[in-house]
N, C-alpha and C positions, 0 to 999 in steps of 0.2 A: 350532214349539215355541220355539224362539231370538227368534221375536219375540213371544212371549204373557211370554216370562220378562223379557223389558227395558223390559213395561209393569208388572209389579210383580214382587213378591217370591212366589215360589215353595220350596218342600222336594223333595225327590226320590221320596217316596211321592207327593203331588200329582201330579206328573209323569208316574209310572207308572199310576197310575190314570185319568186321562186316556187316557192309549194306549192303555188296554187296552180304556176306553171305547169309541176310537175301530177296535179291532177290527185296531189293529199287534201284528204280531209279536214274540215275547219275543227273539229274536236281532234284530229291526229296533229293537227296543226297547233293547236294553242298547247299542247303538250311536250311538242316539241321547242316550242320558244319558251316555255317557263325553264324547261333544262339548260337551255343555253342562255337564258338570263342566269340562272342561280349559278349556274357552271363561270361564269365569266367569258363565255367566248361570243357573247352579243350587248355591248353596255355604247347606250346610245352618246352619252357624253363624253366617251372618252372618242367615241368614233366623230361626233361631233368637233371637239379639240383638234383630233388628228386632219379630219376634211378641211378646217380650215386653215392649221400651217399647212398643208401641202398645195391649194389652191391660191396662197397669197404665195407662198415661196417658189414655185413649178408651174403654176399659171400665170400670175402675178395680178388676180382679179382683184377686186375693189371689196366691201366691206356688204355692200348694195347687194353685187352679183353672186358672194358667196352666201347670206341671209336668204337671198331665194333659192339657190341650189339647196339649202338645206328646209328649207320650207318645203320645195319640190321632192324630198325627199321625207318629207311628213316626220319630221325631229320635230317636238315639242318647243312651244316658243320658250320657257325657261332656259332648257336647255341651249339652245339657237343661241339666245341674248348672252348667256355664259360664257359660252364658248369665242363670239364674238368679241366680248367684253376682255377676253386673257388678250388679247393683241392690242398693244400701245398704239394711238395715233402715230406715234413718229415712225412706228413698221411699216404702218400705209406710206407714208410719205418718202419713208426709203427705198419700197420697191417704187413708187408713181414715179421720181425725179430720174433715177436715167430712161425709164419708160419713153417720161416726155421727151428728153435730150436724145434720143435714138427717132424717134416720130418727127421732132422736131427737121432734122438734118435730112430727111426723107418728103416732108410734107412741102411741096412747093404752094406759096401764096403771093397775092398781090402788095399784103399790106400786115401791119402785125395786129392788126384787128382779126383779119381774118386769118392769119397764122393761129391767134389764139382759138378763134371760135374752134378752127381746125383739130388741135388740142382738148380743147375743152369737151364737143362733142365726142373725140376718140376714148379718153377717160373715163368719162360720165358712160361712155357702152361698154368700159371694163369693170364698170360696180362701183367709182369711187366716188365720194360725194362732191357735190358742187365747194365746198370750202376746202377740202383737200386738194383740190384742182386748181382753185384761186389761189392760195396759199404758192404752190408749186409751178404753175404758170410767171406768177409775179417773182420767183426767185430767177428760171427760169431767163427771162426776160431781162434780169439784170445783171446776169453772169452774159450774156449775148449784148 
């Protein structure tokens, strides 16, 4: 386990479900995650930190869709909001704006109503909030 965790980054449910996969025992099991909490090779916030530059930067998801990936991943809400909280609004807003400008030039509409909703919908299902969108839409629409 000590060496699957020092070739990447893991959470401590990852971990658990793995053993459990592999058919260890709940007392072999809590024994072995107190070692690799104490050891350093499973620390949920740093893995937390790291999930989320790489899901904003490599996926280029929204703030929405990465808080539930790590929900779905049963991180602790302090932690979650922390990790959340290191990324400036204006980072969302740097990766959403050529997001939209590439969607835009692709999305055929009738009218800029429904170009936006077009938009607006595609966004809002990458995780980014409805004022991020507005914000980014409306700049967006007056560079076009």
């Amino acid at each position: 386990m000590a060496a699957l965790c020092s070739q990447s980054e893991h959470c401590t449910s990852e971990m658990k479900e793995k053993m459990t996969r592999w058919g260890i025992e709940d007392d072999a099991q809590q024994r072995v995650m107190e070692y690799l909490v104490a050891n350093r090779y499973v620390d949920d916030r740093r893995y937390a930190r790291s999930f989320v530059n790489d899901k904003l930067k490599y996926n280029k998801w929204g703030p929405r869709k990465i808080e539930q990936a790590l929900w779905m991943k049963h991180i602790d809400d302090s932690i979650r909001q922390e990790a959340l909280d290191d990324v400036d609004n204006a980072e969302y807003i740097c990766v959403l704006r050529p997001l939209l400008q590439s969607k835009r030039k692709t999305t055929k509409a009738e009218s800029d109503y429904e170009m936006n909703q077009k938009l607006l919908r595609f966004a809002i299902g990458r995780g980014f909030t409805f004022e991020q969108v507005k914000e980014v839409i409306d700049d967006v629409d007056e560079e076009n």
